[in-house]
C-alpha positions in Angstrom: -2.9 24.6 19.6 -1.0 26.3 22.7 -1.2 23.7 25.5 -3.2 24.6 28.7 -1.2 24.0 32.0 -2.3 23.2 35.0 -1.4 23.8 39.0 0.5 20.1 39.8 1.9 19.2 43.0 5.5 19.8 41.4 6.8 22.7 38.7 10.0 22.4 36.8 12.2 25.0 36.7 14.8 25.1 34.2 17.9 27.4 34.9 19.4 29.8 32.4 22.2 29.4 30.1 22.3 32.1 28.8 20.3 31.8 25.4 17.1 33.2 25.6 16.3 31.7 22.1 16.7 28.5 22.0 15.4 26.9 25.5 15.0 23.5 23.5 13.6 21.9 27.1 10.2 24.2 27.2 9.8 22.9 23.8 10.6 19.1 24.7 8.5 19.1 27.6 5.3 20.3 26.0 6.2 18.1 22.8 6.0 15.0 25.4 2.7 16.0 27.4 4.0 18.0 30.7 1.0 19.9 31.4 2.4 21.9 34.7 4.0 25.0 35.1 7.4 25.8 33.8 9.8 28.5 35.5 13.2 30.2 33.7 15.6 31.2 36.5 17.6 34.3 35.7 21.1 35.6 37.9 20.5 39.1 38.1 23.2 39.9 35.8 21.8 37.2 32.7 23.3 39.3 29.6 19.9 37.8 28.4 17.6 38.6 31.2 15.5 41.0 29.1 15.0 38.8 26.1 14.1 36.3 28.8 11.3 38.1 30.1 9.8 39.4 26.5 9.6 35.4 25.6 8.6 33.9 29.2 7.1 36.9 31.4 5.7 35.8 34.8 7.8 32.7 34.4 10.9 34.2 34.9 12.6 34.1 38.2 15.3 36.4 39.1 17.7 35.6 41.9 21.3 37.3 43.1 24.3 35.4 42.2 26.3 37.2 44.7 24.3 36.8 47.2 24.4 32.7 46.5 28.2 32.8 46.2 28.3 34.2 49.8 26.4 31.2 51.2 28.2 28.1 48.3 31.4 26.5 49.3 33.3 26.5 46.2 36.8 24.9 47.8 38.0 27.3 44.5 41.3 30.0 45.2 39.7 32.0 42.7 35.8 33.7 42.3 34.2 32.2 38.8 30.4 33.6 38.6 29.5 31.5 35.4 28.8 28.5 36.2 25.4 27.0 37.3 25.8 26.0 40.8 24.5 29.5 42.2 21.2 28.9 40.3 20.8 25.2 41.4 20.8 26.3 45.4 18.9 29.6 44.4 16.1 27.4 42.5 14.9 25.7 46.4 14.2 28.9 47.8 12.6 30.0 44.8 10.6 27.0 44.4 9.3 27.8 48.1 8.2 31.0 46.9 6.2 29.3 44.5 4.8 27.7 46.8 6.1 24.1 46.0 7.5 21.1 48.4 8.5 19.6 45.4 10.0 20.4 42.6 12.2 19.5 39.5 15.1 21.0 38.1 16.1 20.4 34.1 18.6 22.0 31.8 17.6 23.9 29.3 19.4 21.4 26.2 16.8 18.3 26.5 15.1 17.6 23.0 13.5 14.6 24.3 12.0 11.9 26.8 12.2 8.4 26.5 11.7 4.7 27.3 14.0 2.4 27.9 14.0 -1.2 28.6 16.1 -4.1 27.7 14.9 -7.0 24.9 16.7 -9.7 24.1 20.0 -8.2 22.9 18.9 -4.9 22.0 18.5 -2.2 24.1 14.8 -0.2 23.0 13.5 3.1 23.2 10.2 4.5 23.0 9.3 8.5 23.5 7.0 9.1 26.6 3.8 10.5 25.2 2.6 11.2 28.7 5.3 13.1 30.5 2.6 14.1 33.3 1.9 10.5 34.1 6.1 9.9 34.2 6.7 12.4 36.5 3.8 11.6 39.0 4.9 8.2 39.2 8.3 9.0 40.2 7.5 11.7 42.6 5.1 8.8 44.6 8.1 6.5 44.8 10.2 9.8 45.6 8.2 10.2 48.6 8.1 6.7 49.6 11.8 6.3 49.7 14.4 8.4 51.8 16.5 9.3 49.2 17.9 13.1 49.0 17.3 13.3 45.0 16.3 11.0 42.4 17.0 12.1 38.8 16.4 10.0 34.8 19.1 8.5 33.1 20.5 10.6 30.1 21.3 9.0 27.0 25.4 8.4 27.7 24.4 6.5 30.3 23.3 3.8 28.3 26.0 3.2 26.6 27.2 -0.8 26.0 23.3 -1.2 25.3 22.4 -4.6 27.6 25.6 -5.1 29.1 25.6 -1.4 30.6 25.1 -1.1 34.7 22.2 1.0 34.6 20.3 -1.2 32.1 20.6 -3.9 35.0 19.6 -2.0 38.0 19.4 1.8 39.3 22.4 3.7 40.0 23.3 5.7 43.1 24.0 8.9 41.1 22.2 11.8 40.8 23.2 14.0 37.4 21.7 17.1 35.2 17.9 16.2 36.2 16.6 16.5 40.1 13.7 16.0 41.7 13.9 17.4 45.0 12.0 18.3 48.1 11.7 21.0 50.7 12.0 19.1 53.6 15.1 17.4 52.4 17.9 20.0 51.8 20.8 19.8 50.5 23.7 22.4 49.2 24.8 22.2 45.9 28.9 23.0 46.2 32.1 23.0 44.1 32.4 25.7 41.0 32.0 23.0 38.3 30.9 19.3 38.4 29.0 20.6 41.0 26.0 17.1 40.5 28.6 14.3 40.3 30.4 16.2 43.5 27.4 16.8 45.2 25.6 13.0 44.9 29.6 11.9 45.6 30.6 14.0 49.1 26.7 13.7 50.5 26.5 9.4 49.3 29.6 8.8 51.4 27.8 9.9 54.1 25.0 7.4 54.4 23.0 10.0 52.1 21.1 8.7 49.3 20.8 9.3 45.8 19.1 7.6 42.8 19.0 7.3 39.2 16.0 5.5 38.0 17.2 3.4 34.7 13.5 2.9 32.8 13.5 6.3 31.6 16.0 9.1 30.2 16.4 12.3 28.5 18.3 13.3 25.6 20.5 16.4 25.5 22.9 18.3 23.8 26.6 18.0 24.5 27.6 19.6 27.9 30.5 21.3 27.0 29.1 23.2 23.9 25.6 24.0 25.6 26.0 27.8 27.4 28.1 30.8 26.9 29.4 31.3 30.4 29.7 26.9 30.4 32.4 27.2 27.1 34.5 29.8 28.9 34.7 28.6 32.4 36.0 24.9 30.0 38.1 26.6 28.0 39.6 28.5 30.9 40.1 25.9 33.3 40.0 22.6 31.2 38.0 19.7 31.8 41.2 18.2 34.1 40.4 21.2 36.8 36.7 20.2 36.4 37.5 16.3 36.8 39.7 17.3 40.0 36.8 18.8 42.1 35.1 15.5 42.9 39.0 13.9 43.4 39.1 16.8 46.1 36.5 15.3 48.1 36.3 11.9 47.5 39.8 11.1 46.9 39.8 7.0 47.9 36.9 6.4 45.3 37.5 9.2 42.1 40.0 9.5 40.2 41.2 11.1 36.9 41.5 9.0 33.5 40.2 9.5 30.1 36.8 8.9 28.0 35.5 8.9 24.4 36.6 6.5 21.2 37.6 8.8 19.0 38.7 12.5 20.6 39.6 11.1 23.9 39.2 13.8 26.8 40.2 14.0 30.3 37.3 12.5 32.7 36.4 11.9 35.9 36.4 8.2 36.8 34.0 6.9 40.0 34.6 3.6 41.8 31.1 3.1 42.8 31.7 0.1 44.7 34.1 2.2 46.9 32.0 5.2 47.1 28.8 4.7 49.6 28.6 2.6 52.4 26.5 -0.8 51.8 23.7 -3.0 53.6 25.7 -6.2 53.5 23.2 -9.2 52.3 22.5 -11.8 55.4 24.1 -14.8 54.2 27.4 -13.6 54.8 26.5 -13.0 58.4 28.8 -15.4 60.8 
């Protein structure tokens, strides 16, 4: 039975990666009860714009990359169009189009939503079976709280089960999901890493940014999910990647390694030197 959706205060919109096919999020997010509406956002010069439109129609929102690259500040010596930063800052304006103060923007590699919450030892999951009822509770607290973004925890971020940060309390880091608002804009910048960049060069300045650890979203690896994503990798390594966020926020990133097994080159954040801090009272003087 084809799901009916429904006008909501928010919409997701989901920018394309260049695989008309196989937009596992759409899927994920009707599998896990989002009832709202659900937009694609094309460049202009998708190589699968068409196919994108015979699947999606109406929901299909087209937007000039050139255009975006005229107003991003990529701190690059060279001009790379694939990457997704374009559609991130395209996807506000587009939401206001739609008519939307609020909005969400997803990848297009989730395959699903999930609990999580620490027992004893073990660290549990349980699918969410009511996305709608998710995402309405976190846009209240959104707009309760000041914060620029808040975004779920994805599944690597739980990893070291119990012991893990996030497990403990919320992080300031906003990565691959974003709930946003109109009235608090923001630029997406830098050619790749552009979230971890982004959350990093706006925390240091007294801007904040959340990642809410009850809940996360499992996705395919990041490297392997888009056409235009492999190449600009391949062509420019992760190192080159790593080394945007070193670029601006030099005292608290740095470059190291990650993985167990086929160790590749990482970015590494010092959090506790990252954003400024409310200090507790007792160690006033």
């Amino acid at each position: 039975m084809k799901m009916k959706t429904k006008k909501r205060e928010y919409a997701i919109f989901i920018p394309s990666y260049g695989r008309s096919d196989n937009v596992k999020t759409v899927d994920a997010l009707r599998k896990h009860w989002y009832t709202g509406e659900i937009f694609i956002v094309c460049s202009d010069d998708d190589v699968s714009l068409l196919q994108y439109k015979e699947k999606y129609g109406n929901s299909v929102k087209v937007f000039n990359k050139e255009e975006y690259w005229e107003k991003t500040d990529t701190v690059d010596s060279f001009k790379s169009m694939k990457t997704v930063l374009y559609a991130r800052n395209a996807i506000r304006d587009i939401a206001r189009e739609c008519g939307y103060e609020y909005f969400w923007v997803f990848d297009d590699d989730y395959t699903a939503f999930n609990f999580r919450w620490p027992q004893g030892w073990k660290l549990r999951a349980k699918n969410i079976n009511n996305l709608d009822y998710v995402l309405d509770c976190m846009l209240e607290y959104y707009k309760k709280t000041p914060f620029k973004s808040i975004a779920m925890g994805q599944a690597g971020d739980f990893i070291g089960w119990v012991g893990n940060a996030l497990v403990k309390w919320p992080k300031r880091k906003v990565m691959n999901s974003f709930l946003l608002s109109q009235s608090r804009r923001f630029w997406y910048r830098w050619t790749m890493n552009d979230d971890v960049t982004t959350y990093t060069y706006y925390g240091v300045k007294w801007d904040l940014f959340l990642t809410v650890q009850k809940v996360a979203l499992i996705q395919g690896l990041t490297q392997q999910n888009a056409w235009w994503l492999t190449d600009i990798y391949l062509d420019k390594w992760t190192y080159v990647k790593s080394f945007y966020t070193v670029i601006v926020a030099p005292s608290c990133c740095k470059i190291c390694t990650m993985g167990n097994v086929n160790r590749r080159i990482h970015h590494k954040m010092l959090y506790n030197f990252a954003f400024p801090m409310i200090l507790s009272a007792k160690w006033k003087k």
